[in-house]
N, C-alpha and C positions, 0 to 999 in steps of 0.2 A: 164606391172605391175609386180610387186613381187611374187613370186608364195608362197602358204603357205607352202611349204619343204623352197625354199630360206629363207625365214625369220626365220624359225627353225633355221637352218645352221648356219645364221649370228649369233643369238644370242647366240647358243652353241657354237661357236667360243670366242665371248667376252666373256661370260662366262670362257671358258676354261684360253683363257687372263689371266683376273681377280684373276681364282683363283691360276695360277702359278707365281701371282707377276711380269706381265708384266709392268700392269700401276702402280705399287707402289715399294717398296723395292726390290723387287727380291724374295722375301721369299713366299708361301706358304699361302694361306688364308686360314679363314673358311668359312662354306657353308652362314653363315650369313651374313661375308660382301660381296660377289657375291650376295646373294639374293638384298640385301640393293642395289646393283649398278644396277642391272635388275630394280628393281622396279624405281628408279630415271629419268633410262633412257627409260622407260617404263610412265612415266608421262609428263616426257618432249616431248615427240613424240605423247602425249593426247593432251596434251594444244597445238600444231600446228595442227592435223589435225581433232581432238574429234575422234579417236579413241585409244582403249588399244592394240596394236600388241601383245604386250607379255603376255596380262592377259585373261582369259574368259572373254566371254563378261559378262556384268552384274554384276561381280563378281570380287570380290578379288584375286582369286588364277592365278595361274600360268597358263598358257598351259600345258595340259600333259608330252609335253617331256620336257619342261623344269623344271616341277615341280619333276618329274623320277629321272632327274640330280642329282638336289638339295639333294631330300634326300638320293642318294646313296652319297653321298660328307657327310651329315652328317653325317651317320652310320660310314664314315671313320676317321672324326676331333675327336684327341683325347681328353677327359675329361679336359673342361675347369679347369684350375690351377690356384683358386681363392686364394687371398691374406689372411690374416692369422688379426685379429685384437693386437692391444697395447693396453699396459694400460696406465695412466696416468706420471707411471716414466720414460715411454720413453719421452715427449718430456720434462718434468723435467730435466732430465738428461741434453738434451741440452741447457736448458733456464740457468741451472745452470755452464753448461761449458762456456756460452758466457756469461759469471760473471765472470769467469776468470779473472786476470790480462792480462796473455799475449793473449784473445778472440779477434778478429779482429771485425769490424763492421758485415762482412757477417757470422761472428758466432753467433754474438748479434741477427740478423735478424732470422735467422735458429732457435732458442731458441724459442723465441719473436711466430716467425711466425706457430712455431709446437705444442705450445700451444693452442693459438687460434685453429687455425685447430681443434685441440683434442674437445675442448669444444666446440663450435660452429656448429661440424659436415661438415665441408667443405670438397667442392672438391676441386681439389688442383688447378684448372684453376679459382679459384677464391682471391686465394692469394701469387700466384706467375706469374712468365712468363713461356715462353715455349722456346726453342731454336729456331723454326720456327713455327710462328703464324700460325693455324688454321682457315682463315677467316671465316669458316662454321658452328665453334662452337658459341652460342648465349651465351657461359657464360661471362659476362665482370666481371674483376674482382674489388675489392673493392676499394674506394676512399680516397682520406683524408675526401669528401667531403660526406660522406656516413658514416662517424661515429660522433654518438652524444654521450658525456655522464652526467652522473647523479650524484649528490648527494644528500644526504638527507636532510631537514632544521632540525632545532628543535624539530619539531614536528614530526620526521619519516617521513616527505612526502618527496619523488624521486623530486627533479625540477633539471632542464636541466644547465648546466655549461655552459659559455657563452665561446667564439671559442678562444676570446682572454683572455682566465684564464692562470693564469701563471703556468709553468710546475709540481710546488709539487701540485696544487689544482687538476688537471688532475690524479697525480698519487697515489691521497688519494679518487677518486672517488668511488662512491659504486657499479654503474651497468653501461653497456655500452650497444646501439642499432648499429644491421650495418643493414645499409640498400641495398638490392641489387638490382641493374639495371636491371639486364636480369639475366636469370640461363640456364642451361640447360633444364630445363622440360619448358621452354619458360613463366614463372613465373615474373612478374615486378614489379618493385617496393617493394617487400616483405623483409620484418626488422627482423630479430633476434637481442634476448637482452641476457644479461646476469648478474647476479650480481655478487658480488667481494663475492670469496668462504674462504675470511678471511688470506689467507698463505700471508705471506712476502713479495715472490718473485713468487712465480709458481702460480699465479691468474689471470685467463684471462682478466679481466677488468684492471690490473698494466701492461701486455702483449700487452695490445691495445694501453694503456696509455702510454708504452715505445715507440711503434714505432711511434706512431703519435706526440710526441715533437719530437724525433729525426728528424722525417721529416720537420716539422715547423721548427726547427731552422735554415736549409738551403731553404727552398721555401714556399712561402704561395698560390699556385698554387693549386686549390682545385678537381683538377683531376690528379692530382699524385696519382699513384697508391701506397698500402701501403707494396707490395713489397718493395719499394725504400728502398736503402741505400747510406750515403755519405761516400768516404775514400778521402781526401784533397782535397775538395770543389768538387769532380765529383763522378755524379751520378750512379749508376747500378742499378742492381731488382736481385732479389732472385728467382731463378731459379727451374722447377720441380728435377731436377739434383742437386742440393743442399739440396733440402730437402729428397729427395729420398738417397742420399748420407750418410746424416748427421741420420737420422734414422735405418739405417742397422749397423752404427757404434754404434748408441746407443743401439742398441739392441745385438748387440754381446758382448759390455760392461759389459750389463748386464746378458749374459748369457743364453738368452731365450732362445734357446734349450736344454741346459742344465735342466734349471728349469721347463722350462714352455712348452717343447715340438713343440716350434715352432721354424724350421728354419729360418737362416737368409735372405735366396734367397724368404722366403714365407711376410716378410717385405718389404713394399711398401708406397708409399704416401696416398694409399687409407687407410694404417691400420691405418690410425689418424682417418677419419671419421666412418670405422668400429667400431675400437676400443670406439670413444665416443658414439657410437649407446652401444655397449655391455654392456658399465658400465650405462649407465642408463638403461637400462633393468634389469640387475644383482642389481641395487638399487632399482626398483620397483618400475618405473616409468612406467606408459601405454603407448603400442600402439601408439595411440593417440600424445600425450604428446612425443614423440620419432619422429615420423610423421611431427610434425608442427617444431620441433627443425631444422629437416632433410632437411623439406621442399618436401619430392616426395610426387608425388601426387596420386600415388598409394600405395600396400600394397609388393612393389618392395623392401622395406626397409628390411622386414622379412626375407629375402636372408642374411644380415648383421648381422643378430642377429645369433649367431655360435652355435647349437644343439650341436656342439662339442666338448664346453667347459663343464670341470668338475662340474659345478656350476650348468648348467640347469638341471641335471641329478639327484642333490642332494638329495637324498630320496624319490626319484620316486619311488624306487622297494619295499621300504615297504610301501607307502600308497596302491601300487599296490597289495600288500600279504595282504590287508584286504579283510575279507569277507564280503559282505551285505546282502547276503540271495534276492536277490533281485528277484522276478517272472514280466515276460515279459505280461505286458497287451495284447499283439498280439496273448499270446499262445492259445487261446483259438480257434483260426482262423485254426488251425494245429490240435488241442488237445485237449483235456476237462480236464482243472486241476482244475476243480471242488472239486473233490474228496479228490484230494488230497492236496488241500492248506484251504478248510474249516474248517479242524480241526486245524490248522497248528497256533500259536500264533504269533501275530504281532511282530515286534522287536520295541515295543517304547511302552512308558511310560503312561499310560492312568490314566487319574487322575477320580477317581468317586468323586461325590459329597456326602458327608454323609449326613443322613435323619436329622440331627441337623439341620444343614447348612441350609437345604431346609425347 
């Protein structure tokens, strides 16, 4: 059998692997995705023999040396270098360059496609491709067959536009649903909607509406993904690289470091769904109501919301410069402020009753 030092060994070996970028790029991990790989291949070696090699027994954690490892590897991975959010002119910007005349279809896409995003709150494996598929990831992205949309009758009421409506009836719609297959937090089935926010041309429901005739007029294949674009009758998709691309340009355009203190290497595909997290907070939207847009299913979203914008700051330091005179009910556990808070006038308004009255 294995001795408990050999299986030490082996694992501080893969480990060591791992985190030099044996089995992956070449580059340098962090102590997270080594832990992530221990633990995998620490389950996979449960399910054949029922037991944890790598883990205490009973228990979650580690083995001591391997757990030692880990976090000396943390203490050494430098501060994660989190993405920066956008506001709504960045994917304006591009909805409006692939308006252009000379816009090509993968610019009309890029437009089209980083709006959505923006509003919607997407991750970007949900409305584009990757250059090499992920088979591990569970997000599928969107469908033709996974958007419905809405208009109103007469009477205000939302009824559902039928699949075969002709292209101005789609792009005069008032609200759109997408519904999604799979996500990442392993969520199925779950629908986001949105209504039309009234602008022209940079309204996400006209955004939806753009690319889903474009794709109907070339295929009625209702698992086309809504990446697709056509340039002389043949197909492509819209790529994280395109939009990641088309973003850093729109944001140098406009200058955001400049103005708004954020560089352009700190823009990414994730600042569309950042970014739509921020502006509905900064609108005054709950929690809650940000959560269900987002869809996590935790309180993981709060990470997105930026402490480090000018806005949440906004007159904190003078409500903070009020006084309330306030005494701690606890004090008396420590103290006796008896004495000295009996004489002491309340700060608020005490109405008597007059002997009329009564």
């Amino acid at each position: 059998g294995v001795t408990f030092e050999e299986k030490c060994n082996a694992a501080l070996s893969f480990a060591a692997a791992i985190r030099v970028g044996r089995y992956g790029g070449g580059r340098q991990v962090r102590a997270s995705t080594v832990s992530t790989a221990l633990a995998a291949v620490n389950t996979s070696i449960a399910l054949a023999i029922d037991q944890q090699p790598l883990k205490v027994q009973g228990s979650k954690e580690f083995i001591p040396v391997i757990a030692q490892t880990l976090s000396g590897w943390r203490k050494e991975d430098p501060p994660i270098q989190k993405k920066m959010p956008v506001e709504a002119d960045v994917p304006e910007f591009l909805a409006e360059a692939g308006r252009l005349p000379e816009a090509n279809e993968l610019g009309r896409a890029v437009g089209d496609l980083s709006l959505i995003a923006f509003y919607f709150l997407l991750r970007v494996g949900e409305y584009t491709i990757k250059g090499v598929r992920d088979e591990s990831k569970q997000t599928v992205q969107f469908r033709m067959q996974d958007v419905t949309f809405f208009k109103k009758d007469k009477r205000g009421v939302l009824r559902q536009l039928p699949r075969d409506s002709a292209e101005e009836v789609f792009l005069s719609a008032d609200a759109v649903t997408l519904k999604l297959e799979n996500q990442k937090n392993g969520w199925k089935g779950v629908c986001v909607s949105h209504h039309s926010n009234g602008q022209e041309f940079c309204d996400p429901v006209k955004a939806v509406a753009r690319r889903y005739c474009h794709i109907k007029k070339h295929t009625t294949v209702g698992t086309t993904f809504l990446s697709a674009y056509f340039e002389e009758g043949e197909r492509f998709d819209v790529r994280d690289s395109d939009i990641r691309a088309g973003l850093k340009a729109a944001a140098a355009a406009l200058d955001y470091e400049g103005t708004r203190g954020i560089p352009v290497d700190k823009v990414d595909t994730h600042s569309l769904r950042i970014g739509g997290a921020n502006a509905l907070s900064l609108n005054g939207y709950s929690k809650e109501q940000i959560q269900k847009m987002g869809r996590w299913r935790g309180d993981t979203f709060l990470e997105y919301i930026r402490e480090s914008l000018a806005d949440f700051s906004m007159g904190m330091s003078m409500a903070m410069s009020k006084s309330f005179g306030f005494v701690s009910l606890e004090a008396g556990v420590y103290n006796d402020v008896t004495e000295s808070t009996i004489a002491s006038d309340y700060n608020v308004a005490v109405s008597v009753p007059s002997a009329s009255a009564a």
